[in-house]
C-alpha positions as YAML, in Angstrom:
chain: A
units: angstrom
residues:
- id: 1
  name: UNK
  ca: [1.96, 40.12, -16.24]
- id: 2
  name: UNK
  ca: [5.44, 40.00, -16.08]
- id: 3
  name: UNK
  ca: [5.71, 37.61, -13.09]
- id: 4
  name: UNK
  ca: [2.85, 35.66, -14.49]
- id: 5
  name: UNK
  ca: [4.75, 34.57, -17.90]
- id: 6
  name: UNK
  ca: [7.99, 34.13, -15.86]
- id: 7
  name: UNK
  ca: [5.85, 31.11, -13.47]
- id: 8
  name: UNK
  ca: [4.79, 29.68, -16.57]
- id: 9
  name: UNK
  ca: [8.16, 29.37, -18.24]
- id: 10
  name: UNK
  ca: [9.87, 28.37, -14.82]
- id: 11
  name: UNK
  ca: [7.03, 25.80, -13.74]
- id: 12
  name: UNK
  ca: [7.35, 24.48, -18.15]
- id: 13
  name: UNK
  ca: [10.92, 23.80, -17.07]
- id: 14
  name: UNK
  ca: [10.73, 22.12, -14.67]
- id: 15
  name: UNK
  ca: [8.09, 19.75, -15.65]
- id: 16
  name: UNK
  ca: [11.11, 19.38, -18.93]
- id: 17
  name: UNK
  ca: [13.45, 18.41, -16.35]
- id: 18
  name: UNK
  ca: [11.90, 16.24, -14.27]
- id: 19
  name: UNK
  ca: [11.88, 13.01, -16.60]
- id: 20
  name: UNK
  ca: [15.44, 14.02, -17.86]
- id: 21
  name: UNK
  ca: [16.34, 13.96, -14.39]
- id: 22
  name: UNK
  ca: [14.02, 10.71, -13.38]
- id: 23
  name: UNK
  ca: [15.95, 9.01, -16.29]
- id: 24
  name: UNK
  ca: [19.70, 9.73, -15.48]
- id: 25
  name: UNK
  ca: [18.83, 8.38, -12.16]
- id: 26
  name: UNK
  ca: [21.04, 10.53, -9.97]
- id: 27
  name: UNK
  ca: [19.52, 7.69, -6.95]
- id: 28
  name: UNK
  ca: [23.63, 6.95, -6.26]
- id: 29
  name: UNK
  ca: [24.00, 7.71, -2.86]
- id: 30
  name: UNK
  ca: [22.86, 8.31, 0.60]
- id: 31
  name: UNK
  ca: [19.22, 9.49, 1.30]
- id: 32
  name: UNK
  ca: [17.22, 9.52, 4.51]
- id: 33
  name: UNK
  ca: [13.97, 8.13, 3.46]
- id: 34
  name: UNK
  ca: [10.86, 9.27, 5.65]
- id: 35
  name: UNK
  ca: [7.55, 7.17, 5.53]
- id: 36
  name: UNK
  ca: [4.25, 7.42, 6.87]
- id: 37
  name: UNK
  ca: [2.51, 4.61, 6.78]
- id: 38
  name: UNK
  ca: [-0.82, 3.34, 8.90]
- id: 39
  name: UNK
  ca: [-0.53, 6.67, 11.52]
- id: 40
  name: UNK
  ca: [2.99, 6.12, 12.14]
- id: 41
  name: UNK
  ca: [6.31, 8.04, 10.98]
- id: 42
  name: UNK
  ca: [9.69, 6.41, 10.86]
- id: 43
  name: UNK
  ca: [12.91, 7.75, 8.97]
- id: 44
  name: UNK
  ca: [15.52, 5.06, 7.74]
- id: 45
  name: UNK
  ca: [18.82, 5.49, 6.60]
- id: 46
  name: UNK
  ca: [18.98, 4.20, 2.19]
- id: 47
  name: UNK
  ca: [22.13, 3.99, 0.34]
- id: 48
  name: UNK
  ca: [21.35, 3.60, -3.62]
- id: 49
  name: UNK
  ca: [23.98, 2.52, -6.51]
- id: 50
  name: UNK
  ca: [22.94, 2.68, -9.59]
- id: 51
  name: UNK
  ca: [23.38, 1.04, -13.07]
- id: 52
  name: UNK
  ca: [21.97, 2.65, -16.07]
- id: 53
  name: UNK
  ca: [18.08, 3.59, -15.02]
- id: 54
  name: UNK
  ca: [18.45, 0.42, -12.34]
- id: 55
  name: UNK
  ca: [19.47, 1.32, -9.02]
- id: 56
  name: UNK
  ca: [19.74, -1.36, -5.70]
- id: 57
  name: UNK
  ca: [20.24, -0.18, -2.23]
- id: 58
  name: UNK
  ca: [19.23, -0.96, 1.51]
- id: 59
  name: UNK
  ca: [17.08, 1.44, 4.06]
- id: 60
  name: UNK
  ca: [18.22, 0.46, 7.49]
- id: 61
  name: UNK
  ca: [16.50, 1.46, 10.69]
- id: 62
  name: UNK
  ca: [17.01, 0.75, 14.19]
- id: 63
  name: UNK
  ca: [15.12, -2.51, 14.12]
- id: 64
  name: UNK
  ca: [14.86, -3.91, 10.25]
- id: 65
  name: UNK
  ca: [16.92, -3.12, 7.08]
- id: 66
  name: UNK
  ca: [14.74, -3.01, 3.74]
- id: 67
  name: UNK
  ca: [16.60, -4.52, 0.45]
- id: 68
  name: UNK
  ca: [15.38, -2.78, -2.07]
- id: 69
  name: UNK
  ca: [15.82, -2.55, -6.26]
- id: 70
  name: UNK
  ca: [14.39, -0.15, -8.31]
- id: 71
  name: UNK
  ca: [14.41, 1.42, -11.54]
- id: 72
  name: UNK
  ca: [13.44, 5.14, -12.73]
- id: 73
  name: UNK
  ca: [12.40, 6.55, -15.94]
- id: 74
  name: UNK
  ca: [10.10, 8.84, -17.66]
- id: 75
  name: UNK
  ca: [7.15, 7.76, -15.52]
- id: 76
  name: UNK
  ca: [8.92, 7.96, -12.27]
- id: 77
  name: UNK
  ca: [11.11, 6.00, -9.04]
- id: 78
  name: UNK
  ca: [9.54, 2.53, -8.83]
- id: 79
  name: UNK
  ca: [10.85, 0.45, -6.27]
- id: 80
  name: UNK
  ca: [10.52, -3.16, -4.46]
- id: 81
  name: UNK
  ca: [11.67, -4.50, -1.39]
- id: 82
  name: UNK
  ca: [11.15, -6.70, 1.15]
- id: 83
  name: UNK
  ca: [11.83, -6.08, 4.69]
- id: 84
  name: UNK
  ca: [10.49, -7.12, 8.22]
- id: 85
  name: UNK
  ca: [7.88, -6.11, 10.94]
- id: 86
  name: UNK
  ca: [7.22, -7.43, 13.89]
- id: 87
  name: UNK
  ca: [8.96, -10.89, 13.02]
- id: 88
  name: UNK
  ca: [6.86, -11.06, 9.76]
- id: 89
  name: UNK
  ca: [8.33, -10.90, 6.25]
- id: 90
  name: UNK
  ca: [6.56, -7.94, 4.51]
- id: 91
  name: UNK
  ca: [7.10, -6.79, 0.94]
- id: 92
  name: UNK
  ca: [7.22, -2.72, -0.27]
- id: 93
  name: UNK
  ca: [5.98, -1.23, -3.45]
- id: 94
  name: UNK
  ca: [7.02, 2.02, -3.82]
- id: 95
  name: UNK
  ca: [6.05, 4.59, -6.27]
- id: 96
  name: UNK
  ca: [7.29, 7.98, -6.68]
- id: 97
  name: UNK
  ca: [8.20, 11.47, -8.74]
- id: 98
  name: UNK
  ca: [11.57, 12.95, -8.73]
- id: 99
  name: UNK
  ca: [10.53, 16.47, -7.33]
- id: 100
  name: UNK
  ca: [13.96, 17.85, -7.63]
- id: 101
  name: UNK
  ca: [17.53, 16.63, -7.52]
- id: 102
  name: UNK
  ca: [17.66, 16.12, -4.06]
- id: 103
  name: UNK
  ca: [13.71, 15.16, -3.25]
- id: 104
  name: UNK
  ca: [11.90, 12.10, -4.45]
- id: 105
  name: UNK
  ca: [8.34, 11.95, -3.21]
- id: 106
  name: UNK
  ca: [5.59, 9.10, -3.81]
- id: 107
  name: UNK
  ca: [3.45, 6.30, -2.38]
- id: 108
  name: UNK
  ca: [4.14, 2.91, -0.34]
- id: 109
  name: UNK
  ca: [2.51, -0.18, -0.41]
- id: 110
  name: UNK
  ca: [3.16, -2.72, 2.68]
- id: 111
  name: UNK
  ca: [1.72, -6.33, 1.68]
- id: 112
  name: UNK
  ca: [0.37, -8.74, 2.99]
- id: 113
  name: UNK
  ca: [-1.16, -6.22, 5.50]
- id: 114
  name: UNK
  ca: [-2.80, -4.08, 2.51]
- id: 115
  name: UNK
  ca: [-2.00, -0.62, 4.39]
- id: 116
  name: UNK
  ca: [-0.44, 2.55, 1.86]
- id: 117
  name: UNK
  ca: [1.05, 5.43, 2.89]
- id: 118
  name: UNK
  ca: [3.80, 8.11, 1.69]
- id: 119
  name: UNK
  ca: [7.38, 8.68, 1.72]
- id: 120
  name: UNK
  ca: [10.12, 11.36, 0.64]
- id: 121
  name: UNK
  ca: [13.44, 10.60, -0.21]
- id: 122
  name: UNK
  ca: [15.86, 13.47, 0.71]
- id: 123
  name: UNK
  ca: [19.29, 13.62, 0.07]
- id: 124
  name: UNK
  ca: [21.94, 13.84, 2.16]
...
């Protein structure tokens, strides 16, 4: 019973900490972001600065870099960007949960080819 009341109270603090932690950002920074996205997996390398709950930053890979702003608060990471593929302009929606202070986990959006996948953010 113990254990039981002890999951409760640690699983109630984090879901407390979470938004307090979505809100002061913490997005300043260099993350590797890992997407998957139509059956394919690609890693890119994001640097974030932030202003208040608005962040900018860039997510280069070997072949395209991704300009991205943002903005996080009680809801979540939401992010736009545009960025290339195969020669075509292509524009990102991003939206995600802070999991912890180092993790940021959520859904992609590629446009105009209407395809959605997932990505983490992952400190480095």
């Amino acid at each position: 019973m113990t254990k039981i009341v002890f999951a409760v109270a640690a699983l109630s603090a984090l879901c407390l900490t979470a938004p307090a932690m979505a809100q002061d950002a913490g997005l300043t920074g260099d993350w590797t972001m890992t997407s998957h996205i139509a059956g394919t997996t690609r890693q890119s390398d994001c640097t974030f600065t932030n202003t208040g709950a608005a962040f900018t930053g860039t997510c280069k890979r070997e072949d395209s870099t991704a300009t991205l702003t943002g903005s996080v608060d009680k809801d979540g990471v939401h992010i736009k960007g545009t960025s290339s593929y195969g020669g075509s302009a292509i524009d990102l929606t991003y939206e995600a949960k802070v999991v912890d202070a180092a993790t940021v986990k959520g859904t992609v959006h590629v446009e105009p080819y209407k395809v959605d996948g997932d990505f983490t953010l992952a400190k480095k």
